[in-house]
C-alpha positions in Angstrom: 187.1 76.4 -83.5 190.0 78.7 -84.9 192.7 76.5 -83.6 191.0 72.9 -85.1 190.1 74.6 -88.8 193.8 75.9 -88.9 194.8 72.1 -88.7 192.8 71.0 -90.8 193.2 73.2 -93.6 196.9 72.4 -92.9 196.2 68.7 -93.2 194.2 69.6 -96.1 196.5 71.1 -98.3 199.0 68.5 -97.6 196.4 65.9 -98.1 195.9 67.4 -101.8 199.7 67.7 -102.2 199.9 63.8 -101.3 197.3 63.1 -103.6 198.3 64.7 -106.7 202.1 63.4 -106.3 200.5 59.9 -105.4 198.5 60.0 -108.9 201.5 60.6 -110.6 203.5 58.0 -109.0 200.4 55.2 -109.4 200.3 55.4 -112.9 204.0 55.4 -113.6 204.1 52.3 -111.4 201.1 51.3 -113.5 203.0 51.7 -117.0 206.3 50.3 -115.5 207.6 47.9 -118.3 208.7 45.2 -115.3 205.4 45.9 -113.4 203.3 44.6 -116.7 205.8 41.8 -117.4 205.0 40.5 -113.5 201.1 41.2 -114.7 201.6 39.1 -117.7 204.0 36.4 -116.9 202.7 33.2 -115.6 205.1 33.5 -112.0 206.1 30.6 -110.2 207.8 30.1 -106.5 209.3 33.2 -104.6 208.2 35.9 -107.0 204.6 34.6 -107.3 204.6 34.7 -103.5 205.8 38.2 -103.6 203.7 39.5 -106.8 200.7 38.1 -105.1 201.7 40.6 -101.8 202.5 43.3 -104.3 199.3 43.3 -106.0 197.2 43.1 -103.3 199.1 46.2 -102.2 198.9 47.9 -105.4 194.6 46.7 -105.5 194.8 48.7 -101.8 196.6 52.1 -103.3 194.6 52.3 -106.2 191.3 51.9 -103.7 193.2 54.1 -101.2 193.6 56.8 -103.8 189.9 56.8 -104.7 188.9 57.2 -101.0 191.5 60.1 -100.4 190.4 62.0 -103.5 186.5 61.2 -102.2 187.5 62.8 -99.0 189.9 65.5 -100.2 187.0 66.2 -102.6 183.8 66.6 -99.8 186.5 68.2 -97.4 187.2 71.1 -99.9 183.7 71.6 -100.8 182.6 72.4 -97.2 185.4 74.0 -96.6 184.8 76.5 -99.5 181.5 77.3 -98.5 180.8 80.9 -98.0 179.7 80.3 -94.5 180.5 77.5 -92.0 178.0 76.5 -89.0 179.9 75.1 -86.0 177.9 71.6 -87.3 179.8 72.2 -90.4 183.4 73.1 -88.9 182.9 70.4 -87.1 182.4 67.9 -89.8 185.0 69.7 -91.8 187.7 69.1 -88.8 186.3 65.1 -89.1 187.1 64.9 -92.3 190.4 65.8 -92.3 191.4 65.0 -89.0 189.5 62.6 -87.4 188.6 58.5 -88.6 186.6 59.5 -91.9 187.7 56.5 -94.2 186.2 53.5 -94.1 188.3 50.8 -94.6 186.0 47.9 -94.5 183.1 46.4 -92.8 181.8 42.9 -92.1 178.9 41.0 -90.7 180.0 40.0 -87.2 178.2 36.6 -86.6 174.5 36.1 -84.6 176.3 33.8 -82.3 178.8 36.9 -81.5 176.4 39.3 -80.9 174.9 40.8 -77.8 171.5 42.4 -77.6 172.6 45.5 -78.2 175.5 44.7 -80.8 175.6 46.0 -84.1 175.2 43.6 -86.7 177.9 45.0 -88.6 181.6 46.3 -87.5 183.9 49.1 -89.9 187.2 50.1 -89.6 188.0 53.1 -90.2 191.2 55.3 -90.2 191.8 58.7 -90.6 193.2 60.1 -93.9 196.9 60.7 -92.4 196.7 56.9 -91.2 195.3 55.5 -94.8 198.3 57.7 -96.4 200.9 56.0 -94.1 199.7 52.6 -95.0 199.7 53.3 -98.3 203.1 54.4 -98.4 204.0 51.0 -96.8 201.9 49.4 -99.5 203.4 51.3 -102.1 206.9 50.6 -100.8 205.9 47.2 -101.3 204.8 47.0 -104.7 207.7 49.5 -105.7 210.3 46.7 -104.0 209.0 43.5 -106.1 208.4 44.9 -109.5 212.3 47.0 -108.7 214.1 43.8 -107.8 212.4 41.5 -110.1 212.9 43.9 -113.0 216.8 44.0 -112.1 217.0 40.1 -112.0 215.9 40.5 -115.3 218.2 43.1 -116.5 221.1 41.6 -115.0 220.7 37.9 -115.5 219.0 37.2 -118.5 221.7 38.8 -120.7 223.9 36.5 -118.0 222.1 33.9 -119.6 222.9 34.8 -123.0 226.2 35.4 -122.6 227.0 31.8 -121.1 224.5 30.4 -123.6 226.7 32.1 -126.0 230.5 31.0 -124.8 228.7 27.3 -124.2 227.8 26.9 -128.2 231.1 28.3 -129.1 232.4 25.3 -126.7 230.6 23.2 -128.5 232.0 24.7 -131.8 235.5 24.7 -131.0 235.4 20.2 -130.2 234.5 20.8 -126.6 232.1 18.2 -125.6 231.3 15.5 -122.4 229.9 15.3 -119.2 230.5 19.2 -118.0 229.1 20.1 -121.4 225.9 18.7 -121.3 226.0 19.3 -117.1 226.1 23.2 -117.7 223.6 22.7 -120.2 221.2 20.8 -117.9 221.8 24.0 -115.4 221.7 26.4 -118.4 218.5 25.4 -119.3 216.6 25.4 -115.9 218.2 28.4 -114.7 216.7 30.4 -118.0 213.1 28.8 -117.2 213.5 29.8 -113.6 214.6 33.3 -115.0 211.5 33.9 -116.9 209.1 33.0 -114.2 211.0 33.2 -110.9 213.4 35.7 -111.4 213.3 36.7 -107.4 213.8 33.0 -106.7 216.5 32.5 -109.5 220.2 32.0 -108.1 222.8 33.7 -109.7 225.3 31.6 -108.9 223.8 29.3 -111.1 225.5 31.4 -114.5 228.9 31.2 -112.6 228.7 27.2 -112.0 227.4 26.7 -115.7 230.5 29.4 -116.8 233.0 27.6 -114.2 231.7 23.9 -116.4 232.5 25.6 -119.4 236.1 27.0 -118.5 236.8 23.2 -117.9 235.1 21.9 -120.7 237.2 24.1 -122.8 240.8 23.4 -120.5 239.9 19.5 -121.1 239.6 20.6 -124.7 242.7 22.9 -125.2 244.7 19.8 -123.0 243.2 17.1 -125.1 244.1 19.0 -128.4 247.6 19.4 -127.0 247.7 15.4 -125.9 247.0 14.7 -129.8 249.4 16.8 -131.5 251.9 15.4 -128.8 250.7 11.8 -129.1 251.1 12.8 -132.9 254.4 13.5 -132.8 255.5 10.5 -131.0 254.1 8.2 -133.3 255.8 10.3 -136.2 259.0 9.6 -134.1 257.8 5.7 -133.5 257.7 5.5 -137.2 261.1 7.0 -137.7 262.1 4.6 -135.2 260.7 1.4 -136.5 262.4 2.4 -139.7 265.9 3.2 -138.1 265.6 -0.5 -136.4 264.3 -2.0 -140.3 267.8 -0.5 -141.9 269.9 -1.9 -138.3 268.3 -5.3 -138.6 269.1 -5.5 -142.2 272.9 -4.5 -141.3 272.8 -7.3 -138.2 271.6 -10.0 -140.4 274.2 -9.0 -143.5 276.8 -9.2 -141.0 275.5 -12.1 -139.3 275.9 -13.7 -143.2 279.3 -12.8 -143.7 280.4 -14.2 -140.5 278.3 -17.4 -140.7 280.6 -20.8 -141.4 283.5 -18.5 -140.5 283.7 -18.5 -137.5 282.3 -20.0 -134.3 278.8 -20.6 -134.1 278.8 -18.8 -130.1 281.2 -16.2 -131.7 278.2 -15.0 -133.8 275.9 -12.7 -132.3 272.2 -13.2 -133.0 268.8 -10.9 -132.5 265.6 -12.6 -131.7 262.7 -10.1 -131.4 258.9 -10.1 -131.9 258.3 -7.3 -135.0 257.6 -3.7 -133.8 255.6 -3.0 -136.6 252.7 -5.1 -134.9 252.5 -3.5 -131.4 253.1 -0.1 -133.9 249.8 -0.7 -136.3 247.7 -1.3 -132.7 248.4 1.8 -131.3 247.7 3.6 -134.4 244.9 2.0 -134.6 244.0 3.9 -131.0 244.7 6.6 -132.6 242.4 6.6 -135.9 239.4 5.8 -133.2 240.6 8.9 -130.9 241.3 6.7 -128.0 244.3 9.0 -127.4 243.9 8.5 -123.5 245.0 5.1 -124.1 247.7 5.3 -126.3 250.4 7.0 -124.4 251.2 4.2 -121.6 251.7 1.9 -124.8 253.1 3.9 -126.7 256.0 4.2 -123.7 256.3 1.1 -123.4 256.2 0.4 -127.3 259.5 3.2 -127.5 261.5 1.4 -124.9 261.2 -1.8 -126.0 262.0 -0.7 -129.4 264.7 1.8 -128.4 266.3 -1.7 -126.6 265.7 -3.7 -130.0 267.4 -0.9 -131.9 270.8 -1.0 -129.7 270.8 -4.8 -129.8 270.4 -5.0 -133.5 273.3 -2.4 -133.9 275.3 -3.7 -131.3 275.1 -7.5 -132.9 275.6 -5.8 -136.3 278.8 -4.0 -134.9 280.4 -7.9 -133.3 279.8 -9.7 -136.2 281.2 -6.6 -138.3 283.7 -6.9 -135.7 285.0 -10.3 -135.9 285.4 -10.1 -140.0 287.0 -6.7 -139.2 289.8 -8.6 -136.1 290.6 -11.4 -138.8 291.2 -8.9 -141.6 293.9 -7.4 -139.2 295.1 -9.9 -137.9 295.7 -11.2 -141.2 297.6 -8.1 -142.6 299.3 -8.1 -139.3 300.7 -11.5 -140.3 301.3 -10.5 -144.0 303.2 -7.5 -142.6 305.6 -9.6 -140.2 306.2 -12.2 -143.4 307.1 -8.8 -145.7 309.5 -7.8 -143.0 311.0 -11.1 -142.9 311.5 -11.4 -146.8 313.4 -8.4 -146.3 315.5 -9.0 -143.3 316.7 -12.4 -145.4 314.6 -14.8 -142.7 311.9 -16.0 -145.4 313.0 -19.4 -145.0 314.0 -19.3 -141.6 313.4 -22.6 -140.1 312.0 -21.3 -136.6 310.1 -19.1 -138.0 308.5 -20.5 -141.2 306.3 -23.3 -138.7 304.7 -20.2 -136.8 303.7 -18.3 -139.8 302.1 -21.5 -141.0 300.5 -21.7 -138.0 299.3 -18.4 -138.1 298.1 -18.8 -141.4 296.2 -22.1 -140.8 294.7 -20.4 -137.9 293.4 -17.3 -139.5 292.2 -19.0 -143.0 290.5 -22.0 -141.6 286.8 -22.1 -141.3 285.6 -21.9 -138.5 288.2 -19.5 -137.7 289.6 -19.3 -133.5 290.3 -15.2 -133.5 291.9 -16.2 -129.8 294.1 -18.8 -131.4 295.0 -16.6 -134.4 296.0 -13.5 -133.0 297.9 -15.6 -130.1 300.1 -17.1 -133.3 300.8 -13.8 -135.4 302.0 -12.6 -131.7 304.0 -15.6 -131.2 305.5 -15.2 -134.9 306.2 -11.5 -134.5 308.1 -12.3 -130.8 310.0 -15.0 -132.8 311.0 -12.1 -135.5 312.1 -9.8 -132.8 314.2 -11.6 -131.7 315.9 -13.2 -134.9 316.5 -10.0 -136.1 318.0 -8.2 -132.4 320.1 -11.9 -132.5 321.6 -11.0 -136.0 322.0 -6.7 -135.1 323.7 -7.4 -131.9 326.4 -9.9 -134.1 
């Protein structure tokens, strides 16, 4: 019996080893912060499935422990006796060694029994085999409450910190659609959190972070849309007033050239008023409909860009024609003055063609084209009278 007592008081002393270290273990498990928040918290989905595995396994360690330490316990106290029988090494060597634990025991049925059946059936395991399954059990336990309590740490301030950038969103004008979509997912993601945090998805915080990065580039590009928009419309107002002076400059010239000249000679502006289309848009504008103001605001500065150069052109051609008889006129004064003094003031060829010059540049309406064909014809008449007389 030397060889089996030497085992077993090897198994023995590792057995109390186990135990002690197991003890320690147990009860820091037991006071483990995330290991009371899984005890406390009303779990849902994944992690209740898994809590529910864990604390069955945690129920079998804490039993386990208590029938180890039993054993340990009964194992020492024969061993320790000042003298062993061979009935008493041999239950010493069972104890240790051999299928001492009973793990449970149930009532096998009358209907499954045979004459000679028992009416009850244990299992039983020997104390290395309980300690083996036990360490499965605590591996277990150890792997819920570890994950679970990392979810926590990890996500929940996840949570906070994209509940956090989504109210400064909100702050900074951001609003819509993604807004209120990474709310939505905010908000069930956090519930989730707090009672599923195995079966939470993490990628969840990145989506609701990804809504708010667009949120806040919709924001950033609507804010630049308005002070652009903004500008234009300080530009359209410069505008409409550029094409209020030029209209006032065609029509002016349009009055000095009326009843002097050809009615077709005189150039005209018809145009619907700017201002109109203008005090729509900015009326777009004062709702915040800025997404619909810029294709009519384009079309609003062409048109009006067109107006402007037709009212400045028309201003410049009836400026114009004023401007050609005005000339035309000194031209013939001039030619008459160079006459006087060349002694052919009363020169009968030429004195009809200055009075036809005359009539043609002082009648109303006045023909510019029939005008400024007589002063030519009058100064080729002078030409020539005075080479006739130089070359006498």
């Amino acid at each position: 019996m030397t060889a089996p007592l030497t085992s077993a008081d090897a198994e023995l002393a590792r057995l109390e080893g186990a135990v002690a270290a197991m003890a320690t273990n147990l009860v820091e498990l037991d006071e483990n912060p995330d290991r009371k928040e899984l005890g406390a918290a009303a779990l849902t989905g994944v992690t209740a499935t898994a809590w529910a595995n864990a604390s069955d396994a945690l129920g079998r360690l804490w039993q386990g422990h208590r029938q180890l330490s039993e054993v340990i316990a009964q194992a020492r106290a024969l061993r320790d006796r000042w003298r062993l029988s061979d009935n008493d090494r041999a239950e010493y060597a069972h104890q240790v060694l051999g299928s001492s634990i009973t793990l449970s025991t149930s009532t096998v049925p009358l209907a499954q029994r045979g004459l000679l059946g028992a009416g009850q059936v244990s299992t039983t395991c020997s104390p290395a085999e309980l300690l083996a399954a036990m360490e499965a059990s605590f591996g277990t336990a150890v792997d819920v409450v570890t994950r679970a309590g990392d979810r926590w740490r990890r996500l929940l301030p996840a949570a906070a910190d994209a509940a956090a950038a989504l109210a400064h969103a909100r702050r900074a004008g951001a609003g819509g659609p993604l807004l209120d979509e990474a709310d939505r997912l905010l908000d069930g993601f956090t519930g989730s959190l707090s009672s599923d945090p195995l079966g939470a998805d993490p990628a969840v915080v990145d989506r609701v972070r990804a809504l708010i990065d667009r949120a806040d580039a919709e924001r950033t590009s609507a804010t630049e849309l308005r002070a652009w928009l903004e500008q234009r419309l300080r530009d359209a107002r410069t505008l409409t007033a550029e094409i209020d002076a030029a209209r006032q400059s065609a029509e002016a010239a349009a009055r000095a050239a009326a009843g002097r000249f050809p009615e077709h000679r005189i150039a005209g502006v018809r145009a619907d008023d700017p201002h109109t289309d203008l005090t729509a848009i900015e009326a777009l504008a004062a709702a915040g409909q800025w997404h619909l103001i810029s294709p009519r605001l384009s079309v609003w500065t062409r048109q009006s860009r067109d107006l402007l150069a037709a009212l400045r052109q028309a201003a410049a051609r009836n400026s114009g024609l004023l401007a050609e008889r005005n000339e035309l006129r000194g031209r013939l004064d001039a030619y008459r003055a160079k006459a006087l003094r060349r002694g052919l003031g009363e020169d009968p060829g030429l004195t009809p063609l200055a009075e036809t010059a005359r009539a043609a540049l002082f009648e109303a309406p006045c023909d510019l084209d029939r005008g400024r064909a007589a002063v030519n014809a009058y100064q080729d008449a002078l030409s020539e009278r005075i080479a006739a007389r130089e070359a006498r």
